[in-house]
C-alpha positions, -999 to +999 in steps of 0.1 A: +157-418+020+153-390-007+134-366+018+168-355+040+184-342+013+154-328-001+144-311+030+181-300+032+175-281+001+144-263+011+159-249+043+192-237+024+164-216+000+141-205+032+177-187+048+189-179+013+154-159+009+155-149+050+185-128+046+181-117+012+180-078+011+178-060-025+192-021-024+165-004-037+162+027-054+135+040-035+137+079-056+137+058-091+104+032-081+083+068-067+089+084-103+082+053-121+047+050-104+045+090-108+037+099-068+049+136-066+075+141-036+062+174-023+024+161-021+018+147+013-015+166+020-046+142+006-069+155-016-100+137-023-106+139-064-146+128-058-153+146-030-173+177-049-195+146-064-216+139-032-229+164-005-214+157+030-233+132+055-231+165+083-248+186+059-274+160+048-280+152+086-288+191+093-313+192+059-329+164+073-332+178+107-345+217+100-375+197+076-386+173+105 
């Protein structure tokens, strides 16, 4: 007999949590993780580490 109410609970949480909508401070959470606003081109930090496949392809290619 306890599972109605019970059930009636739950469903009140899953809308409560449906329509719940925090404001957030979208300017204050990018300087807090330290993402700089201007940056949108991507620069690949490791990128100088390893030859490129295209130029390890042609190596392979001129020697065979």
């Amino acid at each position: 007999m306890g599972r109605g109410r019970q059930k009636a609970k739950h469903t009140k949480l899953a809308r409560e949590l449906k329509s719940f909508s925090p404001d957030v401070n979208y300017a204050a959470l990018q300087r807090e993780i330290g993402v700089p606003a201007e940056e949108d081109e991507y620069v690949d930090k490791w990128a100088d580490m390893y030859a490129d496949e295209d130029e390890e392809d042609s190596e392979t290619r001129e020697t065979a």
